[in-house]
N, C-alpha and C positions, 0 to 999 in steps of 0.2 A: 218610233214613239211607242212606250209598253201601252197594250191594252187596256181598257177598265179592267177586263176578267183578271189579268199578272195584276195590276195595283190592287185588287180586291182579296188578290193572295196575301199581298204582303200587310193587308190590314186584319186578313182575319187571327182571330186568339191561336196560338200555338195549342197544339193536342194538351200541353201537360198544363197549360191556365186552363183549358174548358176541363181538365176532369178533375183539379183544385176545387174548382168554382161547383163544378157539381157536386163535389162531395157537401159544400156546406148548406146547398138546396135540397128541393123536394123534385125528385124525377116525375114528369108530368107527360102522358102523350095525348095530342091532341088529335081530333078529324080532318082531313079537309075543310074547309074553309068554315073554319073556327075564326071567330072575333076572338080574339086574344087582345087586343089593349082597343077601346074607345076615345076618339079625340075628346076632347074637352073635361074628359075624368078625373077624379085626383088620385093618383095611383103609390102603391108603396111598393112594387116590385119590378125586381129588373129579371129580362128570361132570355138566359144562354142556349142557341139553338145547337143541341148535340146530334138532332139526325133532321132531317127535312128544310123547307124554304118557306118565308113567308112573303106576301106583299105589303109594303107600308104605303098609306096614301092619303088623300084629303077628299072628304066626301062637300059638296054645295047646295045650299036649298033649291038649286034649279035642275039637281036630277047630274049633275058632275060628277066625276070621280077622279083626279087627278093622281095616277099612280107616283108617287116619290124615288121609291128604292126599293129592293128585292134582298134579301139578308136569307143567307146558309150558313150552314154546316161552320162550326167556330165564329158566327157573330153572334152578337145580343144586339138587343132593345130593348126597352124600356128606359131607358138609362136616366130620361129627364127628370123622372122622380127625385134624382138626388138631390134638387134645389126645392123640393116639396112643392113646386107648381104642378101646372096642371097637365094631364097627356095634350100633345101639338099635335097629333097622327094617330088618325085607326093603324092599327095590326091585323092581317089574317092570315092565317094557314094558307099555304100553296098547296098542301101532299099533309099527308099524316105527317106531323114532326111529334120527335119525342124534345120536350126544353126542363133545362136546369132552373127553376125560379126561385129566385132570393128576396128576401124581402129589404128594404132599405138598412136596416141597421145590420145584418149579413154581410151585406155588400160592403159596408162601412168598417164595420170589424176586421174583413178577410182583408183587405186592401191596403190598411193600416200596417199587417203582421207580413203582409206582400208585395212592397213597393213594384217589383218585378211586371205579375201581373196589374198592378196598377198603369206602369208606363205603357203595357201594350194594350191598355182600353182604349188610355188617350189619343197614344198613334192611330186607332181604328177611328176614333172619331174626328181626328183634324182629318181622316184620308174621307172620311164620308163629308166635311164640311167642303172640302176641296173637290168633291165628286158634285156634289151639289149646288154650290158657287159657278162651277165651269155650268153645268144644264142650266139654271137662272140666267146667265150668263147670253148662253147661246139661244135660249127662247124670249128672250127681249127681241132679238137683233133679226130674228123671223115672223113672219107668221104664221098660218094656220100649213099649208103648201109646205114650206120650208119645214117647218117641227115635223112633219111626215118624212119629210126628205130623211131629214135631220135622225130618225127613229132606225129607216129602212135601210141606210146607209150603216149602222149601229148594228143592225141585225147581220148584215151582209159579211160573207166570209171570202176571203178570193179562192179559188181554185182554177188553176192553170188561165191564168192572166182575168179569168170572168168574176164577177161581185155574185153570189150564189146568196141567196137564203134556200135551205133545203129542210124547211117545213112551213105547214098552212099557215099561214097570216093567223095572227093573232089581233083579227080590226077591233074588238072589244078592248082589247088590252092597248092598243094603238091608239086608241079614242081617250082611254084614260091619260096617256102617257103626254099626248098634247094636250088637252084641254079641250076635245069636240066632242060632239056626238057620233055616233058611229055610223049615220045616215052622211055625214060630212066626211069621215077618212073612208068610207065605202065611196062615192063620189069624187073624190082626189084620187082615190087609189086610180077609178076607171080613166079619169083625167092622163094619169101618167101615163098608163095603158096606149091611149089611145094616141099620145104624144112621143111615143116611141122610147121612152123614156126605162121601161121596163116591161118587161114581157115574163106573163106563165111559164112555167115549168114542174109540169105533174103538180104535187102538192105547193111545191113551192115556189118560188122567185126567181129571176135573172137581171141584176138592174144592168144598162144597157151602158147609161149616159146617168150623170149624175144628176137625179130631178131637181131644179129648182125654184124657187118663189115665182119664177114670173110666169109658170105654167099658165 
């Protein structure tokens, strides 16, 4: 079965739609963790990432953050503008990116005179709604325990028969990605630990045994 990372290939923009699309924007670099699009906004632009990564996510009035999806190098966002509603998702900067931003009737123009890159927006966007659909999907049918699992098993790479993560947990970003607090995946994480389930390894990880729900 191909990876997110291979299907993430095949959605993102080909080199010669992002430097199309940039020609008819304004080249913009941004900081580290730049607010770049606010939920509930009414926004008029859409922004082609030509160099760095952002995080898309859902912030809650109880102190949540719910990370969504991570978009590099040949994807955009913004994109929902085009039905004139309103932003569904904050945007931020991961790393300095530099982005192509258009503003709605650009995008409308260029797309019209370039079916081409028109078709490979769309592909990018059924692959993110189907990227999407499958995580909704699989976080119903877990809980708190399993969506950890669910995350760490995600991160894990095999090397010579072992599931390896080889770099430091990222529990802030882990916390987002289920839906806890980070007092609750620090305390799951030691659960597993302590359940033989996974074990340290310098900075990083070794899952052992695949953790699940009934920790």
């Amino acid at each position: 079965m191909e990876s997110y990372a291979e299907r993430r290939e095949i959605w993102q923009l080909p080199d010669e739609c992002v430097a199309s699309l940039a020609t008819q924007g304004t080249l913009e670099t941004w900081p580290p963790n730049a607010l770049a699009i606010r939920e509930g906004e009414r926004g008029n632009t859409l922004y082609v990432i030509v160099t760095g990564s952002v995080r898309v996510f859902r912030a809650y009035d109880d102190g949540r953050r719910i990370e969504l999806n991570v978009h590099g190098p040949g994807e955009h966002f913004g994109e929902m503008m085009m039905d004139h509603g309103l932003r569904t998702a904050s945007v931020v900067t991961a790393e300095e990116c530099v982005f192509a931003v258009l503003t709605r009737e650009q995008v409308e123009q260029h797309l019209a005179g370039h079916p081409d890159i028109a078709l490979a927006m769309l592909r990018m966007m059924i692959g993110r709604v189907r990227a999407l659909t499958h995580t909704v999907g699989s976080l119903e049918m877990l809980d708190v325990y399993g969506r950890v699992a669910h995350v760490l098993l995600g991160m894990a790479v095999e090397d010579g028969g072992r599931l390896i993560i080889d770099h430091r947990l990222p529990v802030k970003e882990i916390s987002e990605q289920v839906g806890a607090t980070v007092e609750t995946v620090t305390g799951i994480l030691r659960d597993f630990r302590a359940s033989g389930y996974v074990e340290d390894d310098g900075d990083g990880m070794v899952v052992l045994h695949h953790p699940t729900a009934e920790t």
